[in-house]
C-alpha positions as CSV (number, residue, x, y, z in Angstrom):
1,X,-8.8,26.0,28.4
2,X,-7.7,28.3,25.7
3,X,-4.0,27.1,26.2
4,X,-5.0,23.3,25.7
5,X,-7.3,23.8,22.6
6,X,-4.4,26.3,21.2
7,X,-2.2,23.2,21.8
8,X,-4.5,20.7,20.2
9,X,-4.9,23.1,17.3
10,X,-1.3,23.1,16.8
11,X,-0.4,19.2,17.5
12,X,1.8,20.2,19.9
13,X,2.3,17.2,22.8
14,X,4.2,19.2,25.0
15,X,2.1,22.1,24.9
16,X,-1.0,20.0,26.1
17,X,1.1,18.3,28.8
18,X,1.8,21.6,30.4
19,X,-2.0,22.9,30.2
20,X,-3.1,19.5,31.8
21,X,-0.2,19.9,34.5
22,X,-1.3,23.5,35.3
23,X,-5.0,21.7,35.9
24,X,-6.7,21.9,32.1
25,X,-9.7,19.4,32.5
26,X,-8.5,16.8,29.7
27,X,-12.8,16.4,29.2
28,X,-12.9,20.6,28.5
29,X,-15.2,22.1,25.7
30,X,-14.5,24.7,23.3
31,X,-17.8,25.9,21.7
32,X,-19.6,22.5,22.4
33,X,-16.2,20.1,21.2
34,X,-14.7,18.2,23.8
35,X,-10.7,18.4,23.6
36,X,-11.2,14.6,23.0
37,X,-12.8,14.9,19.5
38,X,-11.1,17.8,18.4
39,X,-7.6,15.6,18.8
40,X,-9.4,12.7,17.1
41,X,-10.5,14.3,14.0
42,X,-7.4,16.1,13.9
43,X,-5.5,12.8,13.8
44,X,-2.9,13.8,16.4
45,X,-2.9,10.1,17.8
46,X,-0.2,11.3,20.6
47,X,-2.4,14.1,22.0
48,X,-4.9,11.9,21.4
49,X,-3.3,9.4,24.3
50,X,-2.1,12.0,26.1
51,X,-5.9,13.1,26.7
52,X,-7.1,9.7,27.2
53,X,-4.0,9.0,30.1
54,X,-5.5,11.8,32.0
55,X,-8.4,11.0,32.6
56,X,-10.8,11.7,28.9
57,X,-14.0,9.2,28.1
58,X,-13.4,7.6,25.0
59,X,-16.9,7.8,24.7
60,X,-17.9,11.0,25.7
61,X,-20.1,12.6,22.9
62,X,-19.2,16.0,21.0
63,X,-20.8,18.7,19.8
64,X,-24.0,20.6,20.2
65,X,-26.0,18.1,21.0
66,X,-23.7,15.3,22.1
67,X,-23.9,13.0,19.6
68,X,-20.6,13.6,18.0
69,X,-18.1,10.1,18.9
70,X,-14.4,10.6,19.1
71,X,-14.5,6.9,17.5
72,X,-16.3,8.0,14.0
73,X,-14.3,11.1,13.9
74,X,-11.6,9.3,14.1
75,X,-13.2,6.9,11.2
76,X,-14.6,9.3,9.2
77,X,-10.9,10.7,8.5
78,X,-9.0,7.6,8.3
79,X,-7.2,8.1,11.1
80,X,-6.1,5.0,12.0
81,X,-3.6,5.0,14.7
82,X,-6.3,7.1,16.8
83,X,-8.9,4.7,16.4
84,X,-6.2,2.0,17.8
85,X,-5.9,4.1,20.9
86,X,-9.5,4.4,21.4
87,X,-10.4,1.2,21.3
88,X,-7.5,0.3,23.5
89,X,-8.7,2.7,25.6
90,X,-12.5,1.2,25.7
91,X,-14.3,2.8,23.3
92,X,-17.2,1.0,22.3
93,X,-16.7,-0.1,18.7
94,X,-20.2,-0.4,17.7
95,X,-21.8,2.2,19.4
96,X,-23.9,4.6,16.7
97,X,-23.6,8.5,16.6
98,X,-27.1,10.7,16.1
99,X,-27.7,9.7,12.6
100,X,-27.2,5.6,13.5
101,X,-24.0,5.7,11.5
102,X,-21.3,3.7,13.6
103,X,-17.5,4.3,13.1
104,X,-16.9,1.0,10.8
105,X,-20.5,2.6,8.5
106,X,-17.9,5.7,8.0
107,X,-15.0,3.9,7.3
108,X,-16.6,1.4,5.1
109,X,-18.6,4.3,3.3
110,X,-15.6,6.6,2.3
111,X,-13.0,4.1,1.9
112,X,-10.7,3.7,4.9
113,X,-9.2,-0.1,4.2
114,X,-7.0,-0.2,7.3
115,X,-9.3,2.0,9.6
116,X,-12.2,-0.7,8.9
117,X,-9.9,-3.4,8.9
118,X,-8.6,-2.6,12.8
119,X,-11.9,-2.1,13.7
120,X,-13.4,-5.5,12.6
121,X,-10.1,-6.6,14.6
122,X,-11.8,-4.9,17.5
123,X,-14.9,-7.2,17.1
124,X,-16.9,-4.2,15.0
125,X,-20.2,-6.0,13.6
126,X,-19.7,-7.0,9.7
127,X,-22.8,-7.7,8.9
128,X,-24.6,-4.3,10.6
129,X,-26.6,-2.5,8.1
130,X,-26.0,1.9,7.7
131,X,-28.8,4.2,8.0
132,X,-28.8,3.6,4.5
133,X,-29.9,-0.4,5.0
134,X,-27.1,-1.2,3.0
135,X,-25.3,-3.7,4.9
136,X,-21.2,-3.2,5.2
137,X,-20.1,-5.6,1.9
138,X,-22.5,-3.9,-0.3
139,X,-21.8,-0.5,1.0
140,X,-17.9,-1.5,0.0
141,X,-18.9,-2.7,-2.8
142,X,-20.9,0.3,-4.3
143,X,-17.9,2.8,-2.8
144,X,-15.3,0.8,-4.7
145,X,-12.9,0.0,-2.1
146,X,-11.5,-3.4,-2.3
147,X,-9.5,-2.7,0.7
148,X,-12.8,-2.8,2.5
149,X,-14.1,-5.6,1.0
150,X,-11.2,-7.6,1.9
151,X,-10.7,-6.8,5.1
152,X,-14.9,-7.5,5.2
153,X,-14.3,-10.9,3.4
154,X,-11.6,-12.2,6.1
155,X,-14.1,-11.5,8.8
156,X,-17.2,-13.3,7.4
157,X,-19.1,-10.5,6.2
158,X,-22.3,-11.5,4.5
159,X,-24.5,-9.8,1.8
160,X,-21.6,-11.2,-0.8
161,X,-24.4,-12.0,-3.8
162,X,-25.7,-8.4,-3.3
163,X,-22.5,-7.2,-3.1
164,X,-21.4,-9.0,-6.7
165,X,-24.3,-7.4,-7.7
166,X,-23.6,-4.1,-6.9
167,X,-20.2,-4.0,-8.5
168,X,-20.7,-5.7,-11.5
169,X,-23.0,-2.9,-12.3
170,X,-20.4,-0.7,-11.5
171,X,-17.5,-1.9,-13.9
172,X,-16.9,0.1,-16.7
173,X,-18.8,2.7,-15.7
174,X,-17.4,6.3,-16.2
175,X,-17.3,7.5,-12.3
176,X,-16.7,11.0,-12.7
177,X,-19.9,11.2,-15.1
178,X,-22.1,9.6,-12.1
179,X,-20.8,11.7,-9.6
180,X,-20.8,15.1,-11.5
181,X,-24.7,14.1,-12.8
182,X,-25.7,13.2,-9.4
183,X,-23.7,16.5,-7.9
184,X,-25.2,18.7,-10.4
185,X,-29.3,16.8,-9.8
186,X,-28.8,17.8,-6.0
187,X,-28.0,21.1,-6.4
188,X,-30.7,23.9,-5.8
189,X,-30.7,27.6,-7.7
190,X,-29.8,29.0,-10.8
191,X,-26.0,29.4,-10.1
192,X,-23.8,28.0,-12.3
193,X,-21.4,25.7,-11.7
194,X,-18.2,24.0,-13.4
195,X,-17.7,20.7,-12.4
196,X,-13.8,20.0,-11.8
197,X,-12.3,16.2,-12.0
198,X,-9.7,14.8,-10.1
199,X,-8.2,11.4,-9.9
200,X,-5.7,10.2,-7.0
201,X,-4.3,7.0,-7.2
202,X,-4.4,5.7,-3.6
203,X,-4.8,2.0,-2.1
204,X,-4.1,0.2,-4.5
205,X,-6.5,1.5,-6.9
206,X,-7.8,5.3,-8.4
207,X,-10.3,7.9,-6.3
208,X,-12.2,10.0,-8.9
209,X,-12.8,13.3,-7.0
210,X,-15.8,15.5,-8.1
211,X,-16.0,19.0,-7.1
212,X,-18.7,21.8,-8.1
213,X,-16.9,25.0,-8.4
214,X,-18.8,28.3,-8.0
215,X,-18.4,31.2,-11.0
216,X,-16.3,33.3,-8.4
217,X,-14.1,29.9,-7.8
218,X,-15.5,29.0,-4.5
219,X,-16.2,25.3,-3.7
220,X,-19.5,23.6,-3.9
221,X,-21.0,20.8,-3.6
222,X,-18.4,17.8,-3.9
223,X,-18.5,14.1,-3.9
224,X,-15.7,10.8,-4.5
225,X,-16.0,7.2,-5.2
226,X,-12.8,4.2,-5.8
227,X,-12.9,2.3,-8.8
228,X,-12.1,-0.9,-7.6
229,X,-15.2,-2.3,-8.8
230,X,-14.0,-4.7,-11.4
231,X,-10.9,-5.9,-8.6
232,X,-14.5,-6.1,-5.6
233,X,-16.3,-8.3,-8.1
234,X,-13.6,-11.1,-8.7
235,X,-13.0,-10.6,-5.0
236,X,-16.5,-11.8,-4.4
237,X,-16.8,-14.4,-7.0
238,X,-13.6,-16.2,-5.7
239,X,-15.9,-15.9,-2.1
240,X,-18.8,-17.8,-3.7
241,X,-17.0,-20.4,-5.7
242,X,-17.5,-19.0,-9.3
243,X,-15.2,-19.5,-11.6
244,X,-14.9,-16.6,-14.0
245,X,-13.6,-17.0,-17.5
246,X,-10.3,-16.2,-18.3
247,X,-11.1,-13.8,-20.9
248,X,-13.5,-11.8,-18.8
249,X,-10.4,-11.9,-15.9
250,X,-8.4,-9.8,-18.7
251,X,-11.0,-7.8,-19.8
252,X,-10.7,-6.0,-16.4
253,X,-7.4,-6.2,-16.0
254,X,-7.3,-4.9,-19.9
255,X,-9.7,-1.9,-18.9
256,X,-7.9,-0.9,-16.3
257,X,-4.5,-0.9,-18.3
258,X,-2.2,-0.5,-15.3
259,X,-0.1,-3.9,-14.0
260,X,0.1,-2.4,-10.3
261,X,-3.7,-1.6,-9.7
262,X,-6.2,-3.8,-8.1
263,X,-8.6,-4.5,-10.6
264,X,-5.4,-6.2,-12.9
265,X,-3.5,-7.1,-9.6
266,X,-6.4,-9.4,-8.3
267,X,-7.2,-10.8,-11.7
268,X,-3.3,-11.8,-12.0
269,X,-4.0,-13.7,-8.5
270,X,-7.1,-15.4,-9.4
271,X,-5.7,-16.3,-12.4
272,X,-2.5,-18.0,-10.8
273,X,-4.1,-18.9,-8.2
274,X,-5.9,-22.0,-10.5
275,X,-2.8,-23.2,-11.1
276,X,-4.0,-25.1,-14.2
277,X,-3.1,-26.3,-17.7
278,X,-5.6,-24.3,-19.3
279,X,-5.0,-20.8,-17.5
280,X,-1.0,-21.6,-18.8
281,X,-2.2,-21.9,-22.5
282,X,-4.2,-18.6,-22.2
283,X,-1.6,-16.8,-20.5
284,X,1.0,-18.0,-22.9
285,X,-1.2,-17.6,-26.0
286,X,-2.0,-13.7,-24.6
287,X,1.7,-13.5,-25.3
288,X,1.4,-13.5,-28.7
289,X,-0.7,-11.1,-29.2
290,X,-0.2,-7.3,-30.5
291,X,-1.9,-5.2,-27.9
292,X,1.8,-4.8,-25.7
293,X,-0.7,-4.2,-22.6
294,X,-2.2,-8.4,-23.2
295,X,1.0,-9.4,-23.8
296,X,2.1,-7.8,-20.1
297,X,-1.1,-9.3,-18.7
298,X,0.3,-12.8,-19.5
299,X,3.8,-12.2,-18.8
300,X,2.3,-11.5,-14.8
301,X,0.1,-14.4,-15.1
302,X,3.0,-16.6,-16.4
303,X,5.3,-15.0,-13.9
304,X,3.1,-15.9,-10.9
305,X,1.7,-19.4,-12.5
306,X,2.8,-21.8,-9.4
307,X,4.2,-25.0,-10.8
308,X,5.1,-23.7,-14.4
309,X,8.0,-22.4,-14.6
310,X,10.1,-24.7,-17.2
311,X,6.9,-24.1,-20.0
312,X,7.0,-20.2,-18.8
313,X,10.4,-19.5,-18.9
314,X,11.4,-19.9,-22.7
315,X,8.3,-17.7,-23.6
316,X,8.8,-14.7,-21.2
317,X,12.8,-14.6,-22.8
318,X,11.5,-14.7,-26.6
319,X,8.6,-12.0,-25.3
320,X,11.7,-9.9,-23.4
321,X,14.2,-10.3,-26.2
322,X,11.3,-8.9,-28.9
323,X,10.1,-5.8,-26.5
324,X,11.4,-2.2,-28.1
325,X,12.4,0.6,-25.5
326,X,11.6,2.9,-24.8
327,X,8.1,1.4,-23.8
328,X,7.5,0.3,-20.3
329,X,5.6,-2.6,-21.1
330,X,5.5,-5.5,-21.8
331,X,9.1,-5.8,-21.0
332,X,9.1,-4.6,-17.5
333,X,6.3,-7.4,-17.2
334,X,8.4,-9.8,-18.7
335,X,11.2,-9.0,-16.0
336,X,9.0,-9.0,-13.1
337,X,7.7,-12.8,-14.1
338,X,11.2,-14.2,-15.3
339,X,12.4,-12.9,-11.4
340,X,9.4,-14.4,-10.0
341,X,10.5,-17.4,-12.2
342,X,13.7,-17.6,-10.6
343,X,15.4,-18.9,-13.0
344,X,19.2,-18.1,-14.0
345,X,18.9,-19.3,-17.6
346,X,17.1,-16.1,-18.0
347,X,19.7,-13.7,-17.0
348,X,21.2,-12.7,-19.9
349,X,17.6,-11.1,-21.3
350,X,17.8,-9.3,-18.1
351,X,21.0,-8.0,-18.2
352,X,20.3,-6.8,-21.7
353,X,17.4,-4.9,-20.1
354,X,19.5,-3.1,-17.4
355,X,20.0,-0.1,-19.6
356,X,16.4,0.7,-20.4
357,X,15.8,4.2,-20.0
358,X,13.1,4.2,-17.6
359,X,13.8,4.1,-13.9
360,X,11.0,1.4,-13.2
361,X,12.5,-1.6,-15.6
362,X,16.1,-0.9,-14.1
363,X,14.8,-1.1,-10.7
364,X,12.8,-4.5,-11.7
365,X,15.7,-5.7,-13.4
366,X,18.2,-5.2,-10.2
367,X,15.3,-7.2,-8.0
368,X,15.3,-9.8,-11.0
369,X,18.5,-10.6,-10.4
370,X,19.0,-11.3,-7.0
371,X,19.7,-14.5,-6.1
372,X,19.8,-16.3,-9.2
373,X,23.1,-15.0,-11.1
374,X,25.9,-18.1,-11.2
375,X,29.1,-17.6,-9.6
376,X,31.7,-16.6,-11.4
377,X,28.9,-14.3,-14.1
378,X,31.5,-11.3,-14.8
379,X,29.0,-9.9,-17.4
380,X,26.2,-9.6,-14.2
381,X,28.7,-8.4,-12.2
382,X,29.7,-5.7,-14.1
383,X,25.8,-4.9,-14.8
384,X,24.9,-4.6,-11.1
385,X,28.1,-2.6,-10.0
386,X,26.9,-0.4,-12.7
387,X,23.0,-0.5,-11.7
388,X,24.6,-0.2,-7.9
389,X,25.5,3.8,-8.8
390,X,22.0,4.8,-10.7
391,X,21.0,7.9,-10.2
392,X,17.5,6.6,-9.0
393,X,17.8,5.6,-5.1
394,X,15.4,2.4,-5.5
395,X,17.8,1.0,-8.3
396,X,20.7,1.2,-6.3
397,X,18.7,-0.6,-3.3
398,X,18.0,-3.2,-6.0
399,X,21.3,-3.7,-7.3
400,X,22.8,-3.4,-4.1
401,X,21.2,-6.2,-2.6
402,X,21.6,-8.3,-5.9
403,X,25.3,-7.7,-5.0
404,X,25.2,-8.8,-1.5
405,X,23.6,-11.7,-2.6
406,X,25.8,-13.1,-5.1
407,X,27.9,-15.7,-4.3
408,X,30.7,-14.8,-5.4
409,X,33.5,-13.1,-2.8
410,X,35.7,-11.2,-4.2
411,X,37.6,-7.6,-3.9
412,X,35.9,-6.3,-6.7
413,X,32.7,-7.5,-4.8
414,X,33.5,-6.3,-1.5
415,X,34.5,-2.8,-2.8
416,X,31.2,-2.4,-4.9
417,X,29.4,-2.6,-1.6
418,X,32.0,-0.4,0.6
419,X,31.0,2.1,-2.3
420,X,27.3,2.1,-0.9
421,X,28.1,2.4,2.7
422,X,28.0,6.3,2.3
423,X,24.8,5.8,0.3
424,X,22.6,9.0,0.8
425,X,19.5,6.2,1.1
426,X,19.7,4.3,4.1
427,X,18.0,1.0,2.8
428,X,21.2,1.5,-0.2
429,X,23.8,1.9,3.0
430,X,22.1,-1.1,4.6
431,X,22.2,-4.0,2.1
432,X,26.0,-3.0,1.7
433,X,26.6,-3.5,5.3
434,X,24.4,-6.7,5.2
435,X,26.8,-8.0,2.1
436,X,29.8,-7.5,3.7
437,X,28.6,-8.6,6.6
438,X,27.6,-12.3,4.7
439,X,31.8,-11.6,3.9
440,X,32.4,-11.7,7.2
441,X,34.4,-8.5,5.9
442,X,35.5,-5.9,9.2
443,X,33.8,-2.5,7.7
444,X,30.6,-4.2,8.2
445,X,30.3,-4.1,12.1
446,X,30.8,0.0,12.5
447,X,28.5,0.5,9.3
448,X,25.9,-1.8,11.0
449,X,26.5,0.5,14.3
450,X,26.1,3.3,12.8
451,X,22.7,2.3,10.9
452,X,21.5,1.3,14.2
453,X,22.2,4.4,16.1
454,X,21.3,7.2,13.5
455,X,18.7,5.7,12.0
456,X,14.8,5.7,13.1
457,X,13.2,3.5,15.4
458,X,11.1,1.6,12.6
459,X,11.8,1.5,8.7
460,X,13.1,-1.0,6.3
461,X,17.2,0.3,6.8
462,X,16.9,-1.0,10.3
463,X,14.9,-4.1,9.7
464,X,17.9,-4.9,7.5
465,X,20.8,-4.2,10.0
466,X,19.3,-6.5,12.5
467,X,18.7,-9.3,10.2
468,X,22.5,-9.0,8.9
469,X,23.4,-9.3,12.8
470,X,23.0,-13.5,12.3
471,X,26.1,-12.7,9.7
472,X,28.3,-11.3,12.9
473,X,30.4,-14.2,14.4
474,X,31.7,-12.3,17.7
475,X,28.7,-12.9,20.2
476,X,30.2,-9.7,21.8
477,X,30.1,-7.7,18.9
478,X,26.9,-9.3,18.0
479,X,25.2,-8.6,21.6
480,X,27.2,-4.9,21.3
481,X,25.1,-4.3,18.1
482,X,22.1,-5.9,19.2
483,X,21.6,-3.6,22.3
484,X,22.4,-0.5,20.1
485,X,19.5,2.4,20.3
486,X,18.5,4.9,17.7
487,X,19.7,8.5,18.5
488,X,16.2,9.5,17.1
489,X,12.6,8.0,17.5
C-alpha cells in the first residue's frame, strides 16, 4: 500500500502501474484517504484514470468519516481535467459531501470558471442552493468570478435579479479592506497579526489574496475573492434586458483601468454589441477627451463597433497619429481597433507605430497588419521583415504571419520567411513554413515535416502546420505529411 500512496505522492504513473500489477487494491486507504481522493486533490488526472481503470469507485467517500468525494476534491482545487475523468467514469455530479456542499457549490464558491463550466456540461444543477442558501448565480456573483457567472448564464441559471444585486453592491468596493476586516473580526486571542495583500491577475480578471500573518511569520487565518464584480453586473443586466448607460459602461471599464480585464472587456462588448448611432457618437466623442485611458476605451469600442468602420477609421488614425510614446495607451488601443477595422488606408499610422518601444504595441502592430497591406507596399515590407527578427518571440509570430500573408511573392519575401524557419519559437517556425507553403516554395514541405514530428501532440505550432497542408499540391506529399506523428506527446 505504501508503494502506491508513495507513487501517488510523487505523480508518478508508472510507479502506480507497478504497485497495482504486484496486487495494490486501487480502493486502498492511507490514514482514512482512499488512493482515489488523494490522486484527485492532487490533480494527477493520469493516476487519477489509472486508479479508476482498475477497478476505483468514483464515488467512494474519503476520510475519517466518509464523507470526503473525489468529485469536490477535485472541484475544490480546480482541477479540471480530473473532474472530466470522473464524471466520465460515473461519478455522480450532484451528489453533496458531509457539509451539503456539492462539487459545482466549491467550484462556484472559490472561482473555478472551467471546473464549474464542465460540470454544468455534465448536467450539475444550476439553480441548487449551498449550505449557505445562496443559490449558484448569487454565490458567483458575491465571489466575483465572471467566469462562473457565464458559464451559469449559458445554462439557465436563475437567481439573476439577486445576483445584480449582489454585485452592484460590490463594485468599487476596496476587496482587500473587506477581507482583511472580516479576517481580523473572526479571529480569537490577543495575538497580533499583520495582514499581508496580494493580488494575482488570473481569468480574465484580479484575485485579491488576504493572509493573517503571525508575529513569528507563520500563516493565519487567510481568505480571497475576484473582482469581477463590475464585468458580473453588466453580465446580468445584458441577461435581463436592461440597458445600461453608456457612461456608467465606462465608468467600470474607467475604474478598472486595464483594456484586457473583464470588467472593461465586457463593457467594450456590450457596448459594440448595440451597434448603434448613438454608442458611435459616445465612443468617438470619448476620443477626444484628455484622460489617455477614455480615449483607449473608445478607440476599443470604435474598433469593435460592427457596421462603422468608414466614420471609425479617420478618427482612430488622427487619435494614433497624436499618441506620444513611450505610453502604452491609447495608441496600442488605437492599433488594436484600426486592425479590427481592417482597413489598409490605415497602414501607414501603423507602420509609424512599429518602432514603439514597448513589446506589446509592436506585437499589436504586426497582428494589425496582416492581411490588409496592398501589394507592392515596400515601406510595410521592410517594417515586417524588420518586426519579423524582434527580440520579443510574440512579435516575430506577429510579423511573421503578416508576411505569409501578404500578397506579394517575391525573393525578398520568401527569404524573410526561410529566415524564421530556424525560429527558436515554434509558432514563429510555423507561419514561415505556412507562407512558403501559400508560395508553393520546396523548403516548405521538410519544415512542415519536421514541425509535425518534433513538435507536441497539441499546441498552436501544429495547429498551423496542418492547416498550411491545403497549400501542398502533391496528394502524396500531402497524405506523407498528413500521417506524420509527433516524436513526443
Amino acid at each position: 500500500m505504501s508503494t502506491l500512496f508513495d507513487a501517488i505522492l510523487a505523480g508518478d504513473e508508472d510507479g502506480v502501474v507497478r504497485a497495482l500489477r504486484s496486487g495494490a487494491d486501487p480502493e486502498a486507504r492511507d490514514d482514512g484517504e482512499t488512493a482515489l481522493y488523494r490522486a484527485a486533490v492532487g490533480d494527477a488526472a493520469g493516476i487519477v484514470r489509472l486508479l479508476l481503470a482498475a477497478g476505483a469507485d468514483p464515488d467512494r467517500g474519503s476520510g475519517g468519516d466518509g464523507s470526503d468525494l473525489p468529485l469536490c476534491g477535485a472541484a475544490c482545487g480546480g482541477h479540471t481535467e480530473v473532474v472530466r475523468a470522473l464524471l466520465a467514469a460515473g461519478a455522480a455530479v450532484d451528489r453533496a459531501e458531509a457539509y451539503g456542499f456539492t462539487a459545482l457549490a466549491w467550484a462556484i464558491r472559490l472561482g473555478h470558471a472551467d471546473t464549474a463550466r464542465v460540470l454544468l456540461e455534465h448536467g450539475a444543477a444550476p439553480d441548487r442552493p449551498g449550505p449557505d442558501g445562496f443559490v449558484p448565480l448569487v454565490a458567483a456573483a458575491r465571489r466575483g468570478s465572471a467566469g462562473c457567472v457565464r458559464a451559469l448564464l449559458d445554462h439557465g441559471a436563475g437567481g439573476r435579479e439577486a445576483a445584480l444585486r449582489e454585485a452592484r453592491q460590490w463594485i468599487g468596493v476596496d476587496i482587500a479592506a473587506e477581507l482583511r476586516r472580516g479576517l481580523v473580526a473572526g479571529h480569537e486571542g490577543g495575538e497580533t497579526y499583520e495582514a499581508v495583500v496580494r493580488r494575482v491577475r488570473e481569468d480574465g480578471g484580479i484575485t485579491v489574496v488576504v493572509e493573517l500573518l503571525r508575529a513569528d511569520g507563520a500563516p493565519g487565518r487567510g481568505d480571497d475573492r475576484q473582482t469581477g464584480h463590475a464585468a458580473i453586473a453588466t453580465l446580468l443586466e445584458a441577461a435581463l434586458g436592461l440597458r445600461t448607460p453608456h457612461e456608467e459602461l465606462a465608468a467600470r471599464a474607467l475604474h478598472c483601468g486595464d483594456p484586457e480585464l473583464d470588467d472593461w472587456t465586457t463593457a467594450v462588448a456590450e457596448l459594440a454589441g448595440r451597434a448603434d448611432e448613438e454608442t458611435f457618437v459616445a465612443a468617438a466623442g470619448w476620443c477626444a477627451y484628455r484622460d489617455p485611458l477614455r480615449r483607449a476605451l473608445g478607440a476599443r469600442v470604435l474598433g469593435a463597433l460592427p457596421g462603422f468602420g468608414s466614420g471609425a477609421v479617420p478618427v482612430l488614425r488622427r487619435l494614433a497619429a497624436e499618441a506620444v510614446p513611450p505610453a502604452r495607451e491609447p495608441l496600442l488601443s488605437c492599433v488594436v481597433a484600426l486592425g479590427e477595422c481592417g482597413d489598409a488606408v490605415a497602414v501607414p499610422e501603423l507602420l509609424a507605430a512599429a518602432g514603439h518601444p514597448d513589446a506589446v504595441v509592436r506585437r499589436a502592430v504586426a497582428a494589425a497588419l496582416a492581411g490588409i497591406v496592398p501589394a507592392g507596399h515596400v515601406e510595410a515590407l521592410g517594417v515586417l521583415l524588420g518586426l519579423s527578427r524582434d527580440g520579443d518571440a510574440g512579435v516575430r509570430d506577429w510579423a511573421t504571419l503578416a508576411l505569409a500573408e501578404l500578397p506579394d511573392d517575391t525573393p525578398l519575401v520568401r527569404e524573410g520567411l526561410a529566415e524564421r524557419l530556424g525560429d527558436a519559437d515554434p509558432e514563429t517556425a510555423a507561419e514561415a513554413a505556412r507562407g512558403l507553403a501559400i508560395r508553393q516554395d520546396p523548403r516548405a514541405v521538410d519544415a512542415l515535416a519536421s514541425i509535425l514530428a518534433d513538435g507536441g501532440a497539441d499546441g498552436a505550432a501544429r495547429e498551423t502546420a496542418l492547416a498550411s497542408l491545403v497549400h501542398v499540391r502533391d496528394p502524396r506529399v500531402r497524405t506523407r505529411l498528413e500521417w506524420t506523428t509527433p516524436r513526443r506527446g
